[in-house]
N, C-alpha and C positions, 0 to 999 in steps of 0.2 A: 352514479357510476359503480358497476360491481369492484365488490373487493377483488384485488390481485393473490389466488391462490396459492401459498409456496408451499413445497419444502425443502429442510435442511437436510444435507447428507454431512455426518461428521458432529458427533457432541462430545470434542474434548476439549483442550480447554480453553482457547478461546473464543471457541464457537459458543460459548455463553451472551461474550459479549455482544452478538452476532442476534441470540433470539432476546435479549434484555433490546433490545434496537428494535427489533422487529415486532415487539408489540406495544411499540411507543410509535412508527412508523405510520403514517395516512396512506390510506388504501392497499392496504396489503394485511394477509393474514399467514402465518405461518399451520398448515395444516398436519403435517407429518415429517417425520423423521426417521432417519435414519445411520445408522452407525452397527459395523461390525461385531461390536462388541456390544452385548446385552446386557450390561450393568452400566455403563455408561449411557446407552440409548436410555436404558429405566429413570437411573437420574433425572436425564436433561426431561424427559416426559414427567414427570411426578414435579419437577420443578416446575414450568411450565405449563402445566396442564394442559400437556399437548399426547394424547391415547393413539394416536395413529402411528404407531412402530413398525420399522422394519429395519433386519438386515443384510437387505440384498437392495441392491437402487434399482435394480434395472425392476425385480417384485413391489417395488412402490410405484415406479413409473408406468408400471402396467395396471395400474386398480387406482391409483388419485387420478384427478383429472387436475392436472398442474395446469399454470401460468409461467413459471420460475422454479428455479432449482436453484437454490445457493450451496456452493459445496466448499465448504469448510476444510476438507483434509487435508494431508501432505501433498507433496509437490507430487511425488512417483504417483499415484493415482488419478491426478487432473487428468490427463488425457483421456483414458477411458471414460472416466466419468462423464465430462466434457461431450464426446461423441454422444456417448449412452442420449443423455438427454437432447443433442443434436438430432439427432434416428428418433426419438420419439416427438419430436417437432416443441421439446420447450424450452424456452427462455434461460440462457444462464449468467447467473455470477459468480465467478470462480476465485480464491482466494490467492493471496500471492506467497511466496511466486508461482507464477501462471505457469512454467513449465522448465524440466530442467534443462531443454535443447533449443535452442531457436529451432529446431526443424518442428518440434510437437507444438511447441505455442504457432506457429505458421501452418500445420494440421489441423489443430484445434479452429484457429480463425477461420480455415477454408469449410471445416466441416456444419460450423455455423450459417458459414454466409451461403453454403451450398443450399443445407435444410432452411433458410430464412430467416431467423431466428437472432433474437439481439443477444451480444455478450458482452460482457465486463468485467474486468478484473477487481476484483478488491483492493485498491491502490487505496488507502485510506490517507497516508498521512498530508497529500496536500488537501484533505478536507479537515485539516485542524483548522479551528477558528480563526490563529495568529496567521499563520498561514493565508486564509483566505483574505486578512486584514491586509498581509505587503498589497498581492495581489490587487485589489481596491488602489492601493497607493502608486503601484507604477502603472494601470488604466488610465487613471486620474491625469498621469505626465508631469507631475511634480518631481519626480526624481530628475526626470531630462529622461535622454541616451544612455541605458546604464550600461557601461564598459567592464564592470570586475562586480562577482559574487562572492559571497562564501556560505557554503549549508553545511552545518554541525553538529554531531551529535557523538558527544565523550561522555564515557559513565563509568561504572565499577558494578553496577546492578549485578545480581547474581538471577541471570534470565534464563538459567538453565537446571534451576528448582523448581520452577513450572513448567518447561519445557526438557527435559535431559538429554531427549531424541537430538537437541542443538549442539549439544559435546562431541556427538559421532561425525557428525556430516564430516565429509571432505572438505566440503565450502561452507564459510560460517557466515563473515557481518558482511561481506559486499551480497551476498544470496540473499538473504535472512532481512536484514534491517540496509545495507545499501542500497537495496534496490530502491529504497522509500526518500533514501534522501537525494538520488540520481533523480528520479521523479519531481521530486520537489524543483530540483534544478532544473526541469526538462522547464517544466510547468511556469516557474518566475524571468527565466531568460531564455527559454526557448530551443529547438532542437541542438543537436550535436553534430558538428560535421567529426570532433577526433579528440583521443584523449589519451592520456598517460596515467600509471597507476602504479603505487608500490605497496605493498602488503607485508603483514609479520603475524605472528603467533607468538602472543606473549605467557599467559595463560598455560603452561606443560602439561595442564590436564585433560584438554579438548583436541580436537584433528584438526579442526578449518582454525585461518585464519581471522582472527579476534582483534587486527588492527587494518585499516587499507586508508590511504589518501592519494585520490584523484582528480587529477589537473584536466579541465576541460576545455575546448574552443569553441564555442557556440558560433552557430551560420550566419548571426546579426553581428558577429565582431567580438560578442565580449569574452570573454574568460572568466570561467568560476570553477572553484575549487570545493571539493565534498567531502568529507575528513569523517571516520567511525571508529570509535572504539571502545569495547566493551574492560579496556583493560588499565584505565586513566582514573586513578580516586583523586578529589577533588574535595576542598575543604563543606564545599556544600552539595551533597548527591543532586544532580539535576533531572535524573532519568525521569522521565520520558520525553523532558525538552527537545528539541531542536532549535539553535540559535542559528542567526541570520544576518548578513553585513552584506550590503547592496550599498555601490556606489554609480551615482549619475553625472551626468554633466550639469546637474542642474541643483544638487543635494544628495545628501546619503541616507541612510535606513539603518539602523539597529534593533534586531530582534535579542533582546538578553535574557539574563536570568528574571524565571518568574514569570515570561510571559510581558515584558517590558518593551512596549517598540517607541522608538524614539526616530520621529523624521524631520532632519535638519534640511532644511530647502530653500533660498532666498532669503538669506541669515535670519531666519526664523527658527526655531526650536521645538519641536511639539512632542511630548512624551503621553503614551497612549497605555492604558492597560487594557490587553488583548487576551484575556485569560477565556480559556472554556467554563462554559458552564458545565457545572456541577450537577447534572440529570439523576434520577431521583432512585436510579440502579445503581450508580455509579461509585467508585472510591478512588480519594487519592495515591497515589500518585496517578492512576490510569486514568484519570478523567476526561485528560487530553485527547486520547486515544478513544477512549468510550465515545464521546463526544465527536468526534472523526464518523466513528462504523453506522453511529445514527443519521449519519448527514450524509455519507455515500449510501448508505440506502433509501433514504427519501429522495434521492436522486435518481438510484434506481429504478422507483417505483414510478415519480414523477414518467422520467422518460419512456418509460414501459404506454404507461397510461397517454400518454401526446405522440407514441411515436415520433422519438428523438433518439438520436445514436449518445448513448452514455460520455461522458468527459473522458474518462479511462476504457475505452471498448477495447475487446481483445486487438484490434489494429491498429489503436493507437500503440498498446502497453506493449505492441512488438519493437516499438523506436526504446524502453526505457528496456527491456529486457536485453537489445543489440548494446549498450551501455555497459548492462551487468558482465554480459559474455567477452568485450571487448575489455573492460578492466582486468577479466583474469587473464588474457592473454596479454595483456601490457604489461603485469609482471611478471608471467610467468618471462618474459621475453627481456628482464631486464629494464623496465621502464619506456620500453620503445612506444612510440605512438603508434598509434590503433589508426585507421580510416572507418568511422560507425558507419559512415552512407554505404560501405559493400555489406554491412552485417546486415542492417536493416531492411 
């Protein structure tokens, strides 16, 4: 089977972890890059030992002969990009979030499915390992009928020394990092028919809000709750955990500190260590995460290669993106419930 030709648009910074992935990845080879800025593109090429540079995408797309386009960048440039590679008939994976309007992520999708062409969003974190372990355990039906969630992620990390461009935004942790834990919830209990949400700005040095918790009703019955915040120290830093408390009719689930799940079912007790491996680019604390972008890409890759519509395809991530957009209007509004099924 031929390799799957890519390239990257975007080598800041964590498009690192993106080609550390990609050349640990089966059937895919990362051939050119591209990024605006020439000292960065030099970088990630001299790292890599990847010579094929450019900074124009649309001057790359016209001289490689792609398979994929992974585009790495900020949000405000997905669309274009997006299209560009649409018009030139190749493949993409687009980083999240996927766009800043429902109307360009529903652009973006149609100009895919126009040109024919698979897409996918970079939803990495229900490809964490613990993650994919609940996953395993409510297929299984050991939980029962789960009726109540909760997906969590509190820290005090200072995630804006590697990224700073995160202090400006308008919109900070429901854009940024809500969106991954609205996903995760999508993904363990299932769509959203509606939801409530209240936000703060704890943090005086940044624009967007640094705090959000929202209350969801999922279309199966249950109710789960999503909680972020970048502004909660804690005797043990947890970043880049996500904790996890799933209750059924049949037993419950705890996802805890460390990486720790413990599934109580038929007064039985079972405590499980669900920790990522530790890949051979990787560093603590991001291992979690690192470990995540290798396994949505070989998914990628996978379904590129069998002709299979991706887990996260642009049409799914339009249901967790109506999520993102519906929690700012449930604050902005006072806490009022949202209806997702007219966003979506």
């Amino acid at each position: 089977m031929r390799m799957k030709q890519g390239g990257l648009i975007g080598c800041g910074f964590f498009a690192h972890n993106h080609l550390h992935a990609w050349a640990e990845v089966e059937g895919a080879d990362i051939v050119a890059l591209c990024d605006r800025s020439e000292a960065r593109l030099k970088e990630a090429g001299e790292t890599f030992g990847i010579d094929r540079l450019y900074t124009d995408a649309a001057d790359m797309l016209a001289r490689e002969r792609l398979d994929f386009v992974d585009i790495a960048t900020t949000v405000a440039t997905h669309r274009p990009l997006v299209e560009l590679a649409a018009r030139a008939g190749v493949a993409v994976i687009c980083q999240k979030p996927f766009a800043e309007t429902l109307a360009d992520a529903r652009a973006m999708v149609e100009a895919c499915g126009t040109a024919g062409v698979p897409l996918m969003v970079h939803e990495n974190f229900r490809w964490q390992a613990p993650i994919r372990a609940i996953r395993q355990v409510l297929d299984a039906g050991t939980l029962g009928d789960v009726f109540w969630g909760r997906v969590s992620f509190r820290s005090a990390y200072d995630v804006f020394s590697g990224q700073p461009y995160l202090a400006t935004e308008e919109r900070f942790i429901i854009q940024d990092l809500g969106i991954h834990i609205l996903d995760i919830a999508r993904f363990l209990f299932g769509d959203v028919e509606r939801l409530s949400a209240t936000t703060r700005r704890v943090n005086p040095a940044i624009r967007g809000e640094d705090v959000a918790t929202i209350l969801l009703s999922h279309e199966n019955g249950a109710t789960s709750l999503c909680d972020c915040s970048y502004a909660t120290h804690l005797p043990e830093e947890l970043f880049p955990q996500t904790l996890v408390e799933i209750d059924g009719s049949k037993g419950s689930l705890r996802l805890s500190a460390n990486y720790r799940m413990t599934v109580h079912a038929d007064g039985c007790t079972q405590t499980l260590d669900v920790s990522p491996n530790l890949l051979s680019w990787a560093s603590r604390p991001w291992h979690n995460i690192q470990e995540s972008v290798f396994n949505i890409e070989q998914h990628w890759i996978d379904c590129l290669t069998n002709g299979r519509e991706p887990e996260t395809s642009g049409a799914d991530n339009l249901k967790t993106m109506a999520l993102v957009f519906a929690a700012y209007e449930s604050a902005a509004n006072g806490q009022q419930a949202v209806d997702v099924r007219r966003m979506a």
